[in-house]
C-alpha positions as CSV (number, residue, x, y, z in Angstrom):
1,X,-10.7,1.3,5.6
2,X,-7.8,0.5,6.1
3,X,-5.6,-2.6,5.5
4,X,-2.2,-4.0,5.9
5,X,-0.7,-6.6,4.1
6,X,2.8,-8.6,5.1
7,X,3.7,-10.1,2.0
8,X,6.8,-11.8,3.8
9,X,4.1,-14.4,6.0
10,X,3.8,-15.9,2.3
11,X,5.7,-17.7,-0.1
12,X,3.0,-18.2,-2.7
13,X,4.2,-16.6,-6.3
14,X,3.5,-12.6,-6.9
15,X,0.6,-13.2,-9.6
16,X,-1.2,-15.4,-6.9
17,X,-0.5,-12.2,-4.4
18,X,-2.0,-9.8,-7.0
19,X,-5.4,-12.2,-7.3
20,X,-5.5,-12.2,-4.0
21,X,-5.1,-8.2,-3.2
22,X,-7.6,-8.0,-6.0
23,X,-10.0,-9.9,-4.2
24,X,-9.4,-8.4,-1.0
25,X,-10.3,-4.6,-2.8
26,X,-13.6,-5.9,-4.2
27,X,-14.2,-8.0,-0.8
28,X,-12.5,-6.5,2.1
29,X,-14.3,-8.0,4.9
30,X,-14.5,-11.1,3.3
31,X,-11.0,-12.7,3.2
32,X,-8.7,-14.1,5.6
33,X,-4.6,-14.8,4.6
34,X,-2.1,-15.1,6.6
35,X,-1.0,-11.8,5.1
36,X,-3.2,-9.6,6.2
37,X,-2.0,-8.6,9.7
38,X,-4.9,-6.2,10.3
39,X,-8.3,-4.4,9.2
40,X,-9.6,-1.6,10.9
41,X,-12.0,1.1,9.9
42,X,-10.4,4.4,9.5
43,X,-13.4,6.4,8.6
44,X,-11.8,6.9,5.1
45,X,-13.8,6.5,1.8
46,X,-10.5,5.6,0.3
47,X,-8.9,2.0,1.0
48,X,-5.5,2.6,2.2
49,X,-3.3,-0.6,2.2
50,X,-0.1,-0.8,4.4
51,X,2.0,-3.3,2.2
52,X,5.0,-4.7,3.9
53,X,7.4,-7.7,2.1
54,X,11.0,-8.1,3.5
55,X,12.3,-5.1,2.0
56,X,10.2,-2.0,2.5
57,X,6.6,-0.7,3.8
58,X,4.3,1.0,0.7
59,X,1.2,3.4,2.1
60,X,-1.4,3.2,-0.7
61,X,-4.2,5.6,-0.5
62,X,-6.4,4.1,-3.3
63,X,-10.0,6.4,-4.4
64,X,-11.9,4.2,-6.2
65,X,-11.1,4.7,-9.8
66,X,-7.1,3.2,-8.1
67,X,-9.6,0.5,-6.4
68,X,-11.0,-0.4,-9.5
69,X,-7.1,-0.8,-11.4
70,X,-6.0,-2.7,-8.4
71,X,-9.4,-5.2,-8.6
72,X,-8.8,-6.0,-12.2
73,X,-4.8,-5.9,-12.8
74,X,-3.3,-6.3,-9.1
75,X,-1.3,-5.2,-6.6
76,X,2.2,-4.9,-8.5
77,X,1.0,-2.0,-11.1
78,X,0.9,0.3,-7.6
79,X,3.9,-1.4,-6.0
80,X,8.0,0.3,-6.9
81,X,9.7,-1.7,-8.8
């Protein structure tokens, strides 16, 4: 699956961004921000997440042990400084 996330459509704080990524890696199918420009099955059995903000694009291939990380301590551990 694949996912991609346009941080810049919200102006919540980053720890609220990282609950909500973390949600979004348990629940893919389940949740619906204004951040999330698109979901579409790529056939992968890793999550991929496009991350955009107003600075760069990130490509994240996560297996699932990187799934699991992401679920419990956010987005921002797999994110560049």
């Amino acid at each position: 699956m694949k996912i991609y996330i346009d941080r810049a459509h919200c102006d919540l704080c980053q720890s609220y961004c990282d609950r909500h990524v973390a949600r979004l890696v348990r629940f893919p199918e389940g949740e619906d921000r204004p951040c999330i420009q698109a979901i579409e099955d790529d056939g992968s059995s890793r999550l991929t997440l496009v991350v955009q903000d107003e600075k760069e694009t990130v490509t994240l291939v996560l297996d699932e042990r990187d799934q699991e990380i992401v679920a419990f301590e956010g987005l921002s551990s797999f994110l560049p400084g």
